[in-house]
C-alpha positions in Angstrom: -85.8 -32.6 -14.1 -89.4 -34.1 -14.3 -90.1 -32.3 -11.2 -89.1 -29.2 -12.7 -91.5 -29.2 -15.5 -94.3 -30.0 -13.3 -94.0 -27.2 -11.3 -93.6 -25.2 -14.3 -96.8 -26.4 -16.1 -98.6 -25.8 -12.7 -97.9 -22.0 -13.0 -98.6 -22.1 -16.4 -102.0 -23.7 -15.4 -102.7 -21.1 -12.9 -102.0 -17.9 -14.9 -104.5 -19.5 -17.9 -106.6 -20.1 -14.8 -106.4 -15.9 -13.6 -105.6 -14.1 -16.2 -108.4 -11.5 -16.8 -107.7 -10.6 -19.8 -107.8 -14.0 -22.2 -111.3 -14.9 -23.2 -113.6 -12.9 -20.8 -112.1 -15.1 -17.9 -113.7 -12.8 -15.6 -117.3 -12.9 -17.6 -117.2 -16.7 -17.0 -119.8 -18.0 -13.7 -118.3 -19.8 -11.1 -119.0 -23.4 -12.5 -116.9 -22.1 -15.9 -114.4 -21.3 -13.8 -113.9 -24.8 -12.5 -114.2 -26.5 -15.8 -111.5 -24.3 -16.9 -109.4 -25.4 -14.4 -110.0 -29.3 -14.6 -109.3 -28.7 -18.6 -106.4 -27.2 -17.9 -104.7 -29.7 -15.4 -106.2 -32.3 -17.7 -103.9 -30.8 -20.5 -101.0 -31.0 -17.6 -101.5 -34.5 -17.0 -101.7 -35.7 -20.6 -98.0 -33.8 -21.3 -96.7 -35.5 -17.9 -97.5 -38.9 -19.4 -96.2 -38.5 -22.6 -93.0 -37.2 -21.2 -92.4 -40.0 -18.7 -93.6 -42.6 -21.6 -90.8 -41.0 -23.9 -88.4 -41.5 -21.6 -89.4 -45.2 -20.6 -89.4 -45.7 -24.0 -85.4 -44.9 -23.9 -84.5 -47.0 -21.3 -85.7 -49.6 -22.8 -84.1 -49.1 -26.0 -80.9 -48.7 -23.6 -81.9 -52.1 -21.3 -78.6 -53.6 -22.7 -77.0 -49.9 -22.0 -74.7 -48.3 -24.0 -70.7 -48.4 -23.7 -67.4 -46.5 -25.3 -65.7 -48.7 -26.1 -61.7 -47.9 -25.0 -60.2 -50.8 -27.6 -58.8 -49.5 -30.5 -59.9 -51.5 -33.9 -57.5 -53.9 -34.7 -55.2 -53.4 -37.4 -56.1 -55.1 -40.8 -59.3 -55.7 -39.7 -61.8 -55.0 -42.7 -64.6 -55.1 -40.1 -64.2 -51.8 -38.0 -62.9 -48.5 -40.6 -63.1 -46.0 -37.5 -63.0 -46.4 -34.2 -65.6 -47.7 -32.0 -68.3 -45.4 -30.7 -71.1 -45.6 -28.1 -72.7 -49.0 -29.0 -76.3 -51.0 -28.8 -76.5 -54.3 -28.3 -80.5 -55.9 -29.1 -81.9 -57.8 -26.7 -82.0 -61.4 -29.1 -85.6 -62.4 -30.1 -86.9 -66.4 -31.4 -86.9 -66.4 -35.2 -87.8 -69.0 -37.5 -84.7 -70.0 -39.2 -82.1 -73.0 -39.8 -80.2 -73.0 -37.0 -76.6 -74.1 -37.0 -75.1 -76.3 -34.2 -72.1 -75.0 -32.1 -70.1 -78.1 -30.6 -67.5 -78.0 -27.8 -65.9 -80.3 -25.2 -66.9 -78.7 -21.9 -65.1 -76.2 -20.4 -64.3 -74.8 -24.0 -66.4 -71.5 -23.7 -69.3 -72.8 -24.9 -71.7 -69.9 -23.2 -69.1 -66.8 -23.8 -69.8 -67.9 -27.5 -73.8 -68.4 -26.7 -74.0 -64.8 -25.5 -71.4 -63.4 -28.4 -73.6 -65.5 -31.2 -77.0 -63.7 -29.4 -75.4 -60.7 -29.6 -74.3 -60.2 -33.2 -77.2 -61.4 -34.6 -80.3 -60.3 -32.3 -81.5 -64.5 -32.5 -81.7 -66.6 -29.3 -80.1 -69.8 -28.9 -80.9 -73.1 -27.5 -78.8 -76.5 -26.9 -79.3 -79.9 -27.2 -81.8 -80.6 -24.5 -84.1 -77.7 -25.8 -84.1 -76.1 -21.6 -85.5 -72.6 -23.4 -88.3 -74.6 -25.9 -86.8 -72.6 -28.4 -85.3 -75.4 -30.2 -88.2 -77.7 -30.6 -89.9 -74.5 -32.4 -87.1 -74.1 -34.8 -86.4 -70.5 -33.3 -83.3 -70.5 -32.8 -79.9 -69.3 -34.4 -77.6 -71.5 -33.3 -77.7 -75.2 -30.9 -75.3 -75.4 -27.9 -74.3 -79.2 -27.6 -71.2 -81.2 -26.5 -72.2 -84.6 -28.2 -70.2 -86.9 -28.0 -69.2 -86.1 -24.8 -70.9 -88.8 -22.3 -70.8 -86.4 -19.3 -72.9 -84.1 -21.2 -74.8 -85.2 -23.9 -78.0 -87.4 -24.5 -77.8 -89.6 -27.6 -81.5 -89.6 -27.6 -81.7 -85.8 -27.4 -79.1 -85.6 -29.8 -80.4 -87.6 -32.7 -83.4 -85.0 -34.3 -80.0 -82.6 -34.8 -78.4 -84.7 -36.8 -80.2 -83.4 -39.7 -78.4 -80.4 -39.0 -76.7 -79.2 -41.9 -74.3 -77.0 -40.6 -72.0 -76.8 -37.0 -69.3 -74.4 -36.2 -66.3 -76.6 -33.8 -65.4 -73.9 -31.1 -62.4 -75.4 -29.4 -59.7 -75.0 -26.7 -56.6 -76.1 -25.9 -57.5 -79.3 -23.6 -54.5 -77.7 -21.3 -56.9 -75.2 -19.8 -60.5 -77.2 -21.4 -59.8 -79.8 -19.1 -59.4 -78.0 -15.9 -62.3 -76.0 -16.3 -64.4 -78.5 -16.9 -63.0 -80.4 -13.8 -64.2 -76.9 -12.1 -67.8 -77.2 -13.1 -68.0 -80.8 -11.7 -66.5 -79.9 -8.7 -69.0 -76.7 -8.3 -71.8 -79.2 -9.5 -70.5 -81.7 -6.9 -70.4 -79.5 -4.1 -73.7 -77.3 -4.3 -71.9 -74.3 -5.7 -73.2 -72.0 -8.3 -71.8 -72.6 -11.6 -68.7 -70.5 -12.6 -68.5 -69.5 -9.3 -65.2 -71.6 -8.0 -62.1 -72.4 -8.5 -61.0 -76.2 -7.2 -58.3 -76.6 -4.8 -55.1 -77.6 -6.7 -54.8 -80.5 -4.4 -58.8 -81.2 -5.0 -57.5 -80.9 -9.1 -54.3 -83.1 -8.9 -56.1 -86.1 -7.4 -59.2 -86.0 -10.0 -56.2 -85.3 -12.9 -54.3 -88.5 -12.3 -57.6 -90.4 -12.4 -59.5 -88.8 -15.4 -56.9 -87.4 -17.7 -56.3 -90.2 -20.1 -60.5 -90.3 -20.5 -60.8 -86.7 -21.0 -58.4 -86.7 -23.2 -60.0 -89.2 -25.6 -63.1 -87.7 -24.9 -61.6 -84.0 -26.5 -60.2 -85.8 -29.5 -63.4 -87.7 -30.0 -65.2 -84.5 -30.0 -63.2 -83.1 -32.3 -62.9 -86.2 -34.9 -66.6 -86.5 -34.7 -67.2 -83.2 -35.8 -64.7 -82.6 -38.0 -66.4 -86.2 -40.1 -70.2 -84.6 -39.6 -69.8 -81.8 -41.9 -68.0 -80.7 -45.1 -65.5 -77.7 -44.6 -68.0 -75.6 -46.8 -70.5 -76.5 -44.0 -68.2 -76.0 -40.6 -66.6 -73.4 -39.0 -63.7 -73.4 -36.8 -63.3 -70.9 -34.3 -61.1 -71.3 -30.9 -61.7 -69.9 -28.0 -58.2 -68.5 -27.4 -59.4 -66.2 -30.6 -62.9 -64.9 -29.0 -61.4 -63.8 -25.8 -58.0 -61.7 -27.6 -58.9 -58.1 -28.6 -56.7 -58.6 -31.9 -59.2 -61.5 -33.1 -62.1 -61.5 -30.9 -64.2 -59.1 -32.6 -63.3 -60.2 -36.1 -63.9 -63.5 -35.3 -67.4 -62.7 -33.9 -68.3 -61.0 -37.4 -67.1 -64.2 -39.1 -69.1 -66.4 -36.8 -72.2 -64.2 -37.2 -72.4 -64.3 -40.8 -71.9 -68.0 -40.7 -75.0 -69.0 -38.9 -77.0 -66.0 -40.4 -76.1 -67.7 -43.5 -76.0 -64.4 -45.6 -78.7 -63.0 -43.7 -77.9 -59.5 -41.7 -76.5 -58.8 -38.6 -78.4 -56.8 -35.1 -75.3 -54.7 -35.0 -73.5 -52.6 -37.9 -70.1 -53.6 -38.5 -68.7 -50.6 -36.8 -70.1 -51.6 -33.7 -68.0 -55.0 -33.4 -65.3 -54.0 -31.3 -67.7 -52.5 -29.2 -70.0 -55.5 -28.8 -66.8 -57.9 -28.1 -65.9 -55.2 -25.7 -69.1 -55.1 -24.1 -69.3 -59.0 -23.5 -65.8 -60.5 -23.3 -63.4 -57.5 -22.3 -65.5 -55.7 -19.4 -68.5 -58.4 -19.5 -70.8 -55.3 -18.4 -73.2 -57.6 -19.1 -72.8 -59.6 -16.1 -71.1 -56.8 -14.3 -67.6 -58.9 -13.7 -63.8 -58.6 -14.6 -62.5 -60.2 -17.8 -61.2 -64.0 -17.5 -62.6 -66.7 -15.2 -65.0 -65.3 -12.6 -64.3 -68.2 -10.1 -62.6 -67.5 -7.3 -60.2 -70.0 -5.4 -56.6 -71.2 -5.8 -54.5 -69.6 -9.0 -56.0 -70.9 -12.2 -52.2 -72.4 -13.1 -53.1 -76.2 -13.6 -50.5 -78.5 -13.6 -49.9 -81.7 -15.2 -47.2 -84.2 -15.5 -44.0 -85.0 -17.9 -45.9 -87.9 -19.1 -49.2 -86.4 -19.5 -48.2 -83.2 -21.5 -46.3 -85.9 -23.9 -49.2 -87.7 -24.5 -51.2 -84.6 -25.2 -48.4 -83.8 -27.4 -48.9 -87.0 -29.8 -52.5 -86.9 -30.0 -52.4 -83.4 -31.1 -49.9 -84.3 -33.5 -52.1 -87.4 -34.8 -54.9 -85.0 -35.4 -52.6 -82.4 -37.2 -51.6 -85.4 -39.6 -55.4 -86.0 -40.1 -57.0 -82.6 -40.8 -54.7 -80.8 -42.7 -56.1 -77.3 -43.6 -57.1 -74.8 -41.1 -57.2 -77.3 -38.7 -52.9 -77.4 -38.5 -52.6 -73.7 -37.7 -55.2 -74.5 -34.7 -53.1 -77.6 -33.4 -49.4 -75.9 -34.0 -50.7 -73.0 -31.3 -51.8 -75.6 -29.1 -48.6 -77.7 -29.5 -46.2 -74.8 -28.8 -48.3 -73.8 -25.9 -47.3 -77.2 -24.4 -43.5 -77.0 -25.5 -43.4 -74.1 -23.8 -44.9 -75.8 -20.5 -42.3 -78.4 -21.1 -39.7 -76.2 -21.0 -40.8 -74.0 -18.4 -40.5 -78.2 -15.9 -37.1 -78.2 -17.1 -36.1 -74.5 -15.6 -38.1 -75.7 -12.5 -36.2 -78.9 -12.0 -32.8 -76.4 -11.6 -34.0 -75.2 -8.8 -36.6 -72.2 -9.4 -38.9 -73.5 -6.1 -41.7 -71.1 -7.2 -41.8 -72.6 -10.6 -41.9 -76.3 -9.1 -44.6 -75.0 -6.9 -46.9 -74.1 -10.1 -45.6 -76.5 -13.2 -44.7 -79.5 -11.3 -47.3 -81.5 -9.4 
């Protein structure tokens, strides 16, 4: 197209240039001539360059490209009143602000909600160790941390935040938070890019039977500490499970985006929330991959034993007892997801091989 309108301004050039008839062209010496001519390719030139600046321009303003959306909005959902259309998402800038901190046991999704939290509100965000320098500048929306997880947190790092006044608790059922986080050690251990591979279930049942019971504690120690550090006016509970599902993802991303905004606007308009969950967690055109995991390796089925699902069972239940609230409706998902694992060992142990092969270790 751009050559098109080149070669069209060049013609237009040369007739201004011959044309007899238009101011005395043919009264004008030889030097006129030639100044006429440079004026006019000058004029040519200036165009060009505003043309190719405009659309620069655009692609920039499209760097995060635009996407339809194929989800329908979800149904009571006081977010979305049509259905989505082509969507924008801002690339997120530092602000001064108060930030809010956003704690999870690892393996819980902790930078699915980094990018959904960026997105929605058009803030960067830092974590705990202040990698991006954002955090030490108060420019940030929202702090990344896993305190007080020993494998990785820094109580020294961690101290400043404590003045903090606000955290959102993303969680995830320590069935599948466990595993993945077993994942990113074994990547970590073996030179492997982060989020890359899947451990061999072999690999998984030998570092299982040695770590679960300290994993465990470490996921309900997470939870208790932050559940103690704030008031409910000041925390947010949001699960995992819910980001990723298109019946409460994006309605969960508008409730977590006007939490840590704190009343403040958000980058997108509210009919472009499906679109932006969409756009991150459904297709993840961001990073050009499928939706779930992007490690490759064995099936992401990760078994555990009788004994250990029971145990997982009573200190869900303890924590139920202790946080009654919104908490409880959290926990009885995350306790029915492991009756159902229970019962699916006893229709393996009556002789369904395949389901022995994937339940039972």
């Amino acid at each position: 197209m751009l050559i098109d309108e080149f070669v069209i301004m060049i013609a237009v050039a040369n007739r201004l240039s011959r044309n007899n008839n238009i101011n005395g062209y043919d009264t004008l010496t030889k030097h006129h001539r030639t100044i006429v001519r440079l004026i006019s390719f000058l004029v040519i030139l200036l165009t060009l360059h505003g043309i190719i600046a405009g659309r620069s321009n655009l692609s920039q303003e499209r760097q995060h490209r635009q996407l339809e959306s194929s989800l329908a909005p979800p149904e009571n959902n006081n977010v979305v009143v049509e259905p989505p259309r082509d969507c924008s998402i801002s690339r997120p800038e530092p602000r001064s602000m108060k930030p809010t901190m956003i704690a999870s046991y690892p393996g819980s999704g902790a930078k699915l909600t980094w990018k959904l939290t960026r997105a929605v509100t058009g803030v960067m965000t830092g974590d705990d160790f202040n990698h991006n320098g954002l955090v030490g500048k108060g420019q940030v929306v929202g702090i990344k941390t896993h305190y007080p997880s020993e494998c990785c947190s820094n109580i020294d790092a961690f101290t400043p935040l404590l003045l903090v006044d606000q955290s959102v608790l993303l969680l995830r059922h320590p069935m599948k938070a466990i595993p993945s986080y077993h994942n990113f050690m074994y990547e970590r251990e073996n030179g492997l890019k982060n989020h890359s591979t899947r451990a061999p279930l072999e690999t998984w049942i030998e570092w299982r039977d040695a770590n679960f019971d300290e994993q465990l504690t470490a996921w309900i120690s997470l939870v208790k500490f932050w559940m103690g550090h704030h008031s409910n006016e000041q925390r947010l509970i949001t699960t995992y499970e819910k980001l990723i599902e298109k019946e409460t993802g994006p309605k969960e991303i508008y409730r977590l985006g006007h939490f840590v905004m704190r009343g403040d606007g958000l980058a997108s308009p509210e009919e472009d929330i499906v679109c932006l969950w969409d756009y991150i967690v459904n297709t993840r055109a961001d990073e050009n991959t499928r939706r779930s995991s992007k490690r490759q390796g064995d099936p992401s089925l990760r078994p555990y034993t009788e004994e250990q699902l029971n145990t997982m069972l009573n200190e869900l239940k303890t924590l139920k007892n202790l946080y009654p609230g919104e908490f409880t409706s959290v926990i009885e998902e995350y306790l029915s997801t492991i009756y159902r694992s229970q019962e699916s060992m006893k229709t393996a142990a009556f002789g369904n091989t395949d389901e022995i092969a994937i339940i039972k270790p």
